[in-house]
DRENZASE-485994 format. One record per residue (C-alpha): residue in one letter; chain; x, y, z. Coordinates in nm, 2 decimals, padded with zeros to 4 digits. Each point is the difference from the previous one (the first is absolute). Layout:
BEGIN
<node r="A" c="A" c1="X" c2="Y" c3="Z"/>
...
END
This chain:
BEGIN
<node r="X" c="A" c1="01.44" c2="-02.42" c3="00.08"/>
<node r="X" c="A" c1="00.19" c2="00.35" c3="00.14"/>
<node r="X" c="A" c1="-00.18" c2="00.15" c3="00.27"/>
<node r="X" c="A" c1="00.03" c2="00.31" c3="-00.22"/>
<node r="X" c="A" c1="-00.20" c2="-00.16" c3="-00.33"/>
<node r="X" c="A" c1="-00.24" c2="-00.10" c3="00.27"/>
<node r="X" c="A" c1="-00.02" c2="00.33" c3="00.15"/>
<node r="X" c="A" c1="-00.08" c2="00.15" c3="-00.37"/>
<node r="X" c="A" c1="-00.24" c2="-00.28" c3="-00.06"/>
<node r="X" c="A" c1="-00.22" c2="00.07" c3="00.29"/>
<node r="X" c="A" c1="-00.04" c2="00.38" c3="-00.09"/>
<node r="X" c="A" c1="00.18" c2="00.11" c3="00.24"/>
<node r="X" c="A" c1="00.27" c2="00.20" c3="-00.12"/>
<node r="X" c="A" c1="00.23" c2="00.00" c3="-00.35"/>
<node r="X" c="A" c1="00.31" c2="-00.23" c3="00.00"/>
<node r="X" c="A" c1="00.23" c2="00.23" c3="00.07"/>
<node r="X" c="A" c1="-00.22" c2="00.16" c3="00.31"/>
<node r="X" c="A" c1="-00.02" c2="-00.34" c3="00.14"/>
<node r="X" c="A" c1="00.33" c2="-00.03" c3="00.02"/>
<node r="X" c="A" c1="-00.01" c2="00.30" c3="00.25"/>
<node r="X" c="A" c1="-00.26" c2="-00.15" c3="00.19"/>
<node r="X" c="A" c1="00.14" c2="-00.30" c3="00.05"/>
<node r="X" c="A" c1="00.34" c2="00.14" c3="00.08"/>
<node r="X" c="A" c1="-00.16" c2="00.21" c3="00.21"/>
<node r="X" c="A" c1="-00.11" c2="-00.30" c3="00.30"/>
<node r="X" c="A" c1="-00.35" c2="00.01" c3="-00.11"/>
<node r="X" c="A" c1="-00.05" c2="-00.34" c3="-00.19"/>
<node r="X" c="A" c1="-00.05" c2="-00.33" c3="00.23"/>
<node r="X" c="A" c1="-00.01" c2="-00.36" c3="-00.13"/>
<node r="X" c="A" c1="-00.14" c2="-00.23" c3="00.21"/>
<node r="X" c="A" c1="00.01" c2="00.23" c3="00.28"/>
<node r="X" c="A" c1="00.38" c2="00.09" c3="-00.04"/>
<node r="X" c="A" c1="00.11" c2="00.34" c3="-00.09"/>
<node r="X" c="A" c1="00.18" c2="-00.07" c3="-00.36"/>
<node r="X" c="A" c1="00.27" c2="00.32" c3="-00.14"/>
<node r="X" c="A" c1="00.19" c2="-00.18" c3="-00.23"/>
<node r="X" c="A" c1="-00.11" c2="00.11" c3="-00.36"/>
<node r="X" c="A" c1="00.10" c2="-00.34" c3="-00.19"/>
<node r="X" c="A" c1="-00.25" c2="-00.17" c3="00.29"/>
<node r="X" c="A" c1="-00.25" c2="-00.21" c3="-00.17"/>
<node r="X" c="A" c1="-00.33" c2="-00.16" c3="00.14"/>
<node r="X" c="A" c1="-00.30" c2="-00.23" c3="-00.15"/>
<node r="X" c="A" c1="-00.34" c2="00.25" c3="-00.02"/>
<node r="X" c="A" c1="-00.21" c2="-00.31" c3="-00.03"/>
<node r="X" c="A" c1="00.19" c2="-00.20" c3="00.33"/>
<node r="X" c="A" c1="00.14" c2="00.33" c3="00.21"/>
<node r="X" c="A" c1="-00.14" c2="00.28" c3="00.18"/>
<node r="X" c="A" c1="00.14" c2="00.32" c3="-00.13"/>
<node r="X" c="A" c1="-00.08" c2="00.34" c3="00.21"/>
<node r="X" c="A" c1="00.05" c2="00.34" c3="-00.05"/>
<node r="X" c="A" c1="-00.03" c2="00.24" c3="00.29"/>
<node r="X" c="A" c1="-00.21" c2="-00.27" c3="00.15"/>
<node r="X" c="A" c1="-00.26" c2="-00.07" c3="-00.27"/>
<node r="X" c="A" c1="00.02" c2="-00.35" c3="-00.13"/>
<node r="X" c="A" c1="00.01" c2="00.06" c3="-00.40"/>
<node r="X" c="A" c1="-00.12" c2="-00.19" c3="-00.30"/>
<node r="X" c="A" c1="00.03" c2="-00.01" c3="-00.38"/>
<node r="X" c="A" c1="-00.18" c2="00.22" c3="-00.22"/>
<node r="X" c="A" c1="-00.16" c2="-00.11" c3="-00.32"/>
<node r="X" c="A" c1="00.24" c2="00.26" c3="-00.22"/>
<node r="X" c="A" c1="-00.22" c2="00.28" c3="-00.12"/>
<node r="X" c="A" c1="00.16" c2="00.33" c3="-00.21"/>
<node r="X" c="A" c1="-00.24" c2="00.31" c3="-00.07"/>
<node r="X" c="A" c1="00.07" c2="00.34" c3="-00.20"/>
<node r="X" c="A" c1="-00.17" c2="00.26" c3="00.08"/>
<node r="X" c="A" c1="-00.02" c2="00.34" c3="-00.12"/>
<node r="X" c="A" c1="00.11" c2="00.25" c3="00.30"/>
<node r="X" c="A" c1="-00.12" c2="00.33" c3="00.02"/>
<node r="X" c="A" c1="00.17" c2="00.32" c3="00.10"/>
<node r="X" c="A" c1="00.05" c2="00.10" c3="00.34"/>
<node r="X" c="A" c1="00.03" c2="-00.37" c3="00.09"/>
<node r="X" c="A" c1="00.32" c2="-00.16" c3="00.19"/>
<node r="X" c="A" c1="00.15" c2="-00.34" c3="-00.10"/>
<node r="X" c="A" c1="00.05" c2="-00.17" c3="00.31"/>
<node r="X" c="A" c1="-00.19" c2="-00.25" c3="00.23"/>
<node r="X" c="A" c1="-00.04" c2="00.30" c3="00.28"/>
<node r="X" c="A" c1="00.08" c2="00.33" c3="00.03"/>
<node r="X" c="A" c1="00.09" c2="00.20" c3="00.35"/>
<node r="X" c="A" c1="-00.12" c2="00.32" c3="-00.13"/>
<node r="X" c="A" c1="-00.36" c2="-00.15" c3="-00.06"/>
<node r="X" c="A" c1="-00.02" c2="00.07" c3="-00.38"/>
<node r="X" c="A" c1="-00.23" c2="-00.25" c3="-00.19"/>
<node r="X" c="A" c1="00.24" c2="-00.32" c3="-00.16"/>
<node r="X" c="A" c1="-00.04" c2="-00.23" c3="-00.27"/>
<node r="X" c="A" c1="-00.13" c2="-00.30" c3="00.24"/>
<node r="X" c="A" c1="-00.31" c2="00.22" c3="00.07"/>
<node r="X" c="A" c1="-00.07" c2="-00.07" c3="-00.38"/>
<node r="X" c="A" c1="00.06" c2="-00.38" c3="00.00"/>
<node r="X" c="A" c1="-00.20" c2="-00.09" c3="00.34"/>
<node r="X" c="A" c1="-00.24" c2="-00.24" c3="-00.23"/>
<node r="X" c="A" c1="00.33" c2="-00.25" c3="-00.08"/>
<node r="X" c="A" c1="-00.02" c2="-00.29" c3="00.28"/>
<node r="X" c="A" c1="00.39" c2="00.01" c3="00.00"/>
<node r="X" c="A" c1="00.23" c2="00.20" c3="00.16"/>
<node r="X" c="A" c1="00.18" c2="00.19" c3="-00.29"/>
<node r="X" c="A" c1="00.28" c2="00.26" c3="00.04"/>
<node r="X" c="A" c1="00.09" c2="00.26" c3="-00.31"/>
<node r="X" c="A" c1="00.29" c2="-00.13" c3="-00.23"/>
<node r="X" c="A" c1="00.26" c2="00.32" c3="00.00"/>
<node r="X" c="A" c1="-00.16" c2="00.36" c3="00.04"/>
<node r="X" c="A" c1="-00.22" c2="00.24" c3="-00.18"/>
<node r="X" c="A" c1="00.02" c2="00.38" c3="00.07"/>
<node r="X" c="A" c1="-00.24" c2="00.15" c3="00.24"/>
<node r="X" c="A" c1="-00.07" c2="00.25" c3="-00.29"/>
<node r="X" c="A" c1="00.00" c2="-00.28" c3="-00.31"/>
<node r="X" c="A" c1="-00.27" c2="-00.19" c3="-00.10"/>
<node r="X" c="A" c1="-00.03" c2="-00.33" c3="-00.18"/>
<node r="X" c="A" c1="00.11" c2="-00.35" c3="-00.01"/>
<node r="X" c="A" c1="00.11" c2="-00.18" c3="00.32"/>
<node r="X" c="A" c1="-00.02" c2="-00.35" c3="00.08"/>
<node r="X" c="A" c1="-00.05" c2="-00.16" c3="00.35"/>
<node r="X" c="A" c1="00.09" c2="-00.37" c3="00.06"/>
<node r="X" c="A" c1="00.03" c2="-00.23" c3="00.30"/>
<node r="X" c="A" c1="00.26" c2="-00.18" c3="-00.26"/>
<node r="X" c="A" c1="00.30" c2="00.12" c3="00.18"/>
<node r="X" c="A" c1="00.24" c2="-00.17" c3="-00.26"/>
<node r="X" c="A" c1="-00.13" c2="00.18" c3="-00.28"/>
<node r="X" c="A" c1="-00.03" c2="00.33" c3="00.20"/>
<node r="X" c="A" c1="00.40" c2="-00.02" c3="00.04"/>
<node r="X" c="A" c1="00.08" c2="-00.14" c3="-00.36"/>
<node r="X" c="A" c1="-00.25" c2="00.34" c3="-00.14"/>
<node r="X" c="A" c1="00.16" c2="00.24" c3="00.24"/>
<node r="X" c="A" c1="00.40" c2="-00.15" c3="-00.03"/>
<node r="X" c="A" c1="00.21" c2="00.24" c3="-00.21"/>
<node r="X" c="A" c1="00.13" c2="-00.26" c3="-00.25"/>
<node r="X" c="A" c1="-00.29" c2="-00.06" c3="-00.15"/>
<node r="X" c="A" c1="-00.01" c2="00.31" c3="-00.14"/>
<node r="X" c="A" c1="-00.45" c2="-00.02" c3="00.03"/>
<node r="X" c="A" c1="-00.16" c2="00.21" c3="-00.24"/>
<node r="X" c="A" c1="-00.22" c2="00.33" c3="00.09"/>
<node r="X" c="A" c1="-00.22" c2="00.19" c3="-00.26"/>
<node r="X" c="A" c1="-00.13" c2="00.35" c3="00.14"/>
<node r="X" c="A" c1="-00.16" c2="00.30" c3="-00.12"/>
<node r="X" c="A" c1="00.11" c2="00.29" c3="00.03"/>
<node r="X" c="A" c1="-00.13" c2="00.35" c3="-00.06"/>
<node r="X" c="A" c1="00.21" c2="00.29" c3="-00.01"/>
<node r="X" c="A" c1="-00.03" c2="00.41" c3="-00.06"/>
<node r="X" c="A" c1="00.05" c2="00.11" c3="-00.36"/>
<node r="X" c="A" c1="00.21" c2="-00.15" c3="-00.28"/>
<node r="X" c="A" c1="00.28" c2="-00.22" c3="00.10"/>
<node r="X" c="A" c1="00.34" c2="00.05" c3="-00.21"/>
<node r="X" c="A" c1="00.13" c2="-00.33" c3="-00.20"/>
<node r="X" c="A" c1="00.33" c2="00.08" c3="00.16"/>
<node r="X" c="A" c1="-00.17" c2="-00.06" c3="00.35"/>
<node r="X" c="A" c1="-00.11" c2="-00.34" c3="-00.06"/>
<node r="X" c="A" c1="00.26" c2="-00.08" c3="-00.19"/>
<node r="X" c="A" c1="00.16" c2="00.06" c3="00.36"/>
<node r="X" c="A" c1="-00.26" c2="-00.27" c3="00.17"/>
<node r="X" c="A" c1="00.05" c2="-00.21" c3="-00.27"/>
<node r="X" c="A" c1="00.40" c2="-00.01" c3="00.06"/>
<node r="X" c="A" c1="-00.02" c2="00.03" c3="00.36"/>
<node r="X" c="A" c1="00.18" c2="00.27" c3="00.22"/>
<node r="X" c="A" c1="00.11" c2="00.05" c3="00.39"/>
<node r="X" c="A" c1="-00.24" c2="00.05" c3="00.29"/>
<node r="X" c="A" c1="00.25" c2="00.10" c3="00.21"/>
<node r="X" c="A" c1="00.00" c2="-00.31" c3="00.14"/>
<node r="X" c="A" c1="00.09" c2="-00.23" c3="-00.27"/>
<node r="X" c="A" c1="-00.10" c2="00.01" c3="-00.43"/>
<node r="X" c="A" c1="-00.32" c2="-00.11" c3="-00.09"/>
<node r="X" c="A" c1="-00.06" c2="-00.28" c3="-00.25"/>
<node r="X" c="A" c1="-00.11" c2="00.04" c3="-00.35"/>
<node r="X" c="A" c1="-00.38" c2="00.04" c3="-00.02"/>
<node r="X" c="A" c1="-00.20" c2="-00.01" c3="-00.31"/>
<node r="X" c="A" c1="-00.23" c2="00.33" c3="-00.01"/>
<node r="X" c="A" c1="-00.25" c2="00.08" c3="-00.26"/>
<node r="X" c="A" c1="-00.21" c2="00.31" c3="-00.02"/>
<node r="X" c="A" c1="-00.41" c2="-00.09" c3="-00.10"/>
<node r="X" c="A" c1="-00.12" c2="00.33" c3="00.00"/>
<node r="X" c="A" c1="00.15" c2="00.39" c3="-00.01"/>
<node r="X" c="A" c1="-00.15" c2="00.34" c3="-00.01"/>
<node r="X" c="A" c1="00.11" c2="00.34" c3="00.12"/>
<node r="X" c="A" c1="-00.10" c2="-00.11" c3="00.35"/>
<node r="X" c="A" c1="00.07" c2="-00.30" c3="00.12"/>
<node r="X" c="A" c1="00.19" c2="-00.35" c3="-00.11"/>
<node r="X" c="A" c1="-00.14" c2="-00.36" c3="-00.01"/>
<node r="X" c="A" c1="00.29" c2="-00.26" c3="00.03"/>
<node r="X" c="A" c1="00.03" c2="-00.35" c3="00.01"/>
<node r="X" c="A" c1="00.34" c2="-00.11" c3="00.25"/>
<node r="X" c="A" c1="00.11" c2="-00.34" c3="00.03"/>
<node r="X" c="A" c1="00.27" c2="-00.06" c3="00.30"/>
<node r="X" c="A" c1="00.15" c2="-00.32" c3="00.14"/>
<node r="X" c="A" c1="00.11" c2="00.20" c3="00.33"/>
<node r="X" c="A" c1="-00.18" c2="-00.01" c3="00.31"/>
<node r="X" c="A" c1="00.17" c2="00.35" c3="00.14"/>
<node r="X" c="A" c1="-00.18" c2="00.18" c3="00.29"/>
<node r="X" c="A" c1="-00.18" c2="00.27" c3="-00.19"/>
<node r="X" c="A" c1="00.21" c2="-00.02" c3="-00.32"/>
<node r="X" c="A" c1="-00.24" c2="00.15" c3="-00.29"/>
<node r="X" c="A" c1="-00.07" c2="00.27" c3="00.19"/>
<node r="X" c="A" c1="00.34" c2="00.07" c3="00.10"/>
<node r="X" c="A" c1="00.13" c2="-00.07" c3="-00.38"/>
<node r="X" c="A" c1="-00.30" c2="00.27" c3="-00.09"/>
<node r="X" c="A" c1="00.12" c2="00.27" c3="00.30"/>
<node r="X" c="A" c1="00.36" c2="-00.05" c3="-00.14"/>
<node r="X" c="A" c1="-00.11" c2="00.07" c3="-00.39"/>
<node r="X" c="A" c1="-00.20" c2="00.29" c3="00.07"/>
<node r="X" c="A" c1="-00.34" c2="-00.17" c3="-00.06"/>
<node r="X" c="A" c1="-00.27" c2="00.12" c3="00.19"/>
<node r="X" c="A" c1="-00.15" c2="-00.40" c3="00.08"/>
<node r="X" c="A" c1="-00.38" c2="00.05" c3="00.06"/>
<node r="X" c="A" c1="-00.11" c2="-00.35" c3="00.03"/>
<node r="X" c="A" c1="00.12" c2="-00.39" c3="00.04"/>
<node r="X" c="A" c1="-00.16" c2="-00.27" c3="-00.04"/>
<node r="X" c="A" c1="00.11" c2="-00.34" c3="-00.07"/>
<node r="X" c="A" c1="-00.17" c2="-00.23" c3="-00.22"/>
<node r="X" c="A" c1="00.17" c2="-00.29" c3="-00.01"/>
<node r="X" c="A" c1="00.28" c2="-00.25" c3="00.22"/>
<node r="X" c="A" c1="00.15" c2="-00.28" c3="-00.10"/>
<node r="X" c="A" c1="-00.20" c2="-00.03" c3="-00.33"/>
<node r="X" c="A" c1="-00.34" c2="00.01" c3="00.22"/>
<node r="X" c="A" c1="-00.19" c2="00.31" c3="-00.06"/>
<node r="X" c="A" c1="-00.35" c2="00.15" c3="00.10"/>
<node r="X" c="A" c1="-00.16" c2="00.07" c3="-00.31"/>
<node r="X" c="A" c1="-00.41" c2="00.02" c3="00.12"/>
<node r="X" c="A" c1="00.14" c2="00.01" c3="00.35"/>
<node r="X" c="A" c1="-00.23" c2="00.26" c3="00.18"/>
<node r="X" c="A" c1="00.21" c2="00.23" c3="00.25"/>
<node r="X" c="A" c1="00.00" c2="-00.18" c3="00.31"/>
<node r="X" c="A" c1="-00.10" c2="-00.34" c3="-00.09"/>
<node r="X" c="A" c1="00.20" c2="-00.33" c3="-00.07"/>
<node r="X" c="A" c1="-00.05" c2="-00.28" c3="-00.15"/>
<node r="X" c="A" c1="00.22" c2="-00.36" c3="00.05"/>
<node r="X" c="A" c1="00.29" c2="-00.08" c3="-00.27"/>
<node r="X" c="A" c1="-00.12" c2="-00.27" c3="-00.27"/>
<node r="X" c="A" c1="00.16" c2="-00.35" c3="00.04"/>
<node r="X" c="A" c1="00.20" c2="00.12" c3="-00.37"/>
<node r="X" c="A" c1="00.15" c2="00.30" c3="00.21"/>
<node r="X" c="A" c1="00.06" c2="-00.17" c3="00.26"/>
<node r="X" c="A" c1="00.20" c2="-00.27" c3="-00.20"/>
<node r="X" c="A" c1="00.18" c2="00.22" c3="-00.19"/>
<node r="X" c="A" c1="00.12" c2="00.21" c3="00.29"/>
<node r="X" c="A" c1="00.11" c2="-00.35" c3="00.16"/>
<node r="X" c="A" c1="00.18" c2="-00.06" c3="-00.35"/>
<node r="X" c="A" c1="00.19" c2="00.32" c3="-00.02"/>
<node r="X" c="A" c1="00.08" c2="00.13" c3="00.32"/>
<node r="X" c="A" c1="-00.02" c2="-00.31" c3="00.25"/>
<node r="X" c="A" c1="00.04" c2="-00.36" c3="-00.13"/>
<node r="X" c="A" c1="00.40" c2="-00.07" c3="00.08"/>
<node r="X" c="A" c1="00.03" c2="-00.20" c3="-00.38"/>
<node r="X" c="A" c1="-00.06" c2="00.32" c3="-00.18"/>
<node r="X" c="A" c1="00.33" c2="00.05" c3="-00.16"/>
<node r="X" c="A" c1="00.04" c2="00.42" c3="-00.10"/>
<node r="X" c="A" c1="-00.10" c2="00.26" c3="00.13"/>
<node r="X" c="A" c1="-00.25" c2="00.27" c3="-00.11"/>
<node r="X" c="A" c1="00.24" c2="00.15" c3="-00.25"/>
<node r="X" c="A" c1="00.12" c2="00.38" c3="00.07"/>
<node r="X" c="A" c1="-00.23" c2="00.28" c3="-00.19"/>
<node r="X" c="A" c1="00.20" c2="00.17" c3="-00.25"/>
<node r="X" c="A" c1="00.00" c2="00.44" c3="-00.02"/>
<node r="X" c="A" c1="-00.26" c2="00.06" c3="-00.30"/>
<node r="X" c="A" c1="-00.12" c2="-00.31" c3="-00.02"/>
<node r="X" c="A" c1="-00.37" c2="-00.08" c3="-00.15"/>
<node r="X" c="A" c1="-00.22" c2="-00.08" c3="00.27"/>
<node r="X" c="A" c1="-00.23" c2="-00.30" c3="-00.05"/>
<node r="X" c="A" c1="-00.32" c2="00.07" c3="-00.11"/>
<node r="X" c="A" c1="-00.18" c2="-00.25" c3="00.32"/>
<node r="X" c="A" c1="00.20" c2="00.23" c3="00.25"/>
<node r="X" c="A" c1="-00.14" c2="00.34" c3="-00.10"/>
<node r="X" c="A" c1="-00.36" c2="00.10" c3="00.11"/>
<node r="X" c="A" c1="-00.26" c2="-00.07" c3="-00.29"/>
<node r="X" c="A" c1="-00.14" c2="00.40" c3="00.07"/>
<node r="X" c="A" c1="00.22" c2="00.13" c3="00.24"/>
<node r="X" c="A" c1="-00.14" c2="00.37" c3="00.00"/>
<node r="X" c="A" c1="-00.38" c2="-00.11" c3="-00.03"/>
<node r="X" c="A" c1="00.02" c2="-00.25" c3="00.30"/>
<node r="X" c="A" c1="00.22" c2="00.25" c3="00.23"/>
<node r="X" c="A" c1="-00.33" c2="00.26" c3="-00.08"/>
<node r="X" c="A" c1="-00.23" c2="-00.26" c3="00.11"/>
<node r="X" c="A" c1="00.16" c2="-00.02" c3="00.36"/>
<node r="X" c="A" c1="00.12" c2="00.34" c3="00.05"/>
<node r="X" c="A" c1="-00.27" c2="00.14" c3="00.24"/>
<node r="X" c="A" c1="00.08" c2="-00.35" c3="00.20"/>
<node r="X" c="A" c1="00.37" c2="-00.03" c3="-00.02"/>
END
């Protein structure tokens, strides 16, 4: 097996992390100090370190858990502000965050010690769908989502099509519904600045088909063996022969992908989120 698939198997970092750390001079085999990234090794006959620490496989586990504001999605942070791990200290593995959430956005995150399906979720190609909420100031014009719909610059590269659907309207604020296969460093917030929507709150409710519907704020809860084999299905397993088709400007969302009451639930959790 490659020292890297090892790496990811033992919790230790995501494929593509492991790659750094063993490129890096940190990874012995057997007492010898192994850089070569196509190195492979036996975890049931060899002795694999990092940094010193003998390491061991992990039974795989993958969690969602619904972040709260004012939260950072990393395993540390050097300014000292609370981090997602703090929230996941009851899982007996060690699990790392598979691609980012906003320090201001709440929601759906999951944490794995499966470091092949952190990379196949978080690899551009796959095109991994996210459902968020969003609440804006006042009415929104069709013309303006037609815009998200359609995609438009950042000023560093177009945006994709996203599917946008408004649940609720009145005179002062804007419930939508935004779909996005884009993992962009603040990108709804950024498409909102660059409309001229005032963007009050995020929160995503859903990745990768796995939402937290009943999810308290805070709390997690481990992915069924059904998610966890679909996931495998349509994202990981090297046989799978298309990929997740592209998303269309205008096109109907599925009804499993939107929030059942999206405007009632994001009451509920207000005071916490």
């Amino acid at each position: 097996m490659r020292l890297q698939r090892i790496l990811a198997a033992a919790g230790v970092a995501s494929r593509r992390k492991a790659e750094e750390i063993i490129a890096s001079g940190r990874v012995r085999v057997n007492g010898r100090i192994v850089v070569e990234l196509g190195s492979q090794a036996d975890p049931e006959v060899d002795r694999v370190e990092v940094d010193g620490r003998t390491i061991s496989a992990e039974h795989p586990i993958t969690v969602i858990m619904n972040k709260p504001r004012g939260v950072v999605t990393t395993v540390s942070d050097p300014e000292g502000r609370p981090t997602v791990m703090e929230y996941v200290r009851g899982v007996k593995a060690r699990l790392f965050p598979v691609g980012r959430l906003d320090y201001a956005t709440s929601g759906a995150l999951l944490l794995t010690n499966d470091g092949e399906l952190a990379q196949a979720l978080t690899h551009p190609k796959n095109g991994v769908d996210k459902t968020y909420l969003v609440k804006v100031r006042g009415k929104v014009r069709e013309e303006t989502l037609e815009k998200w719909r359609e995609g438009f610059d950042l000023g560093d590269g177009a945006t994709g099509p996203s599917r946008v659907f408004r649940v609720e309207e009145n005179e002062s604020f804007t419930w939508l519904v935004v779909e996005i296969r884009e993992g962009r460093n603040r990108q709804l917030r950024r498409m909102a600045e660059q409309t001229g929507l005032d963007l009050t709150k995020l929160k995503r409710v859903s990745f990768a088909g796995v939402g937290i519907e009943g999810l308290p704020v805070g709390e997690y809860r481990e992915l069924t063996d059904q998610e966890l084999a679909r996931l495998r299905k349509d994202y990981v397993l090297p046989a799978r022969k298309t990929k997740p088709r592209a998303v269309r400007a205008g096109e109907p969302s599925p009804a499993s992908a939107l929030p059942c009451k999206p405007v009632r639930r994001a009451s509920r959790t207000r005071r916490n989120t």
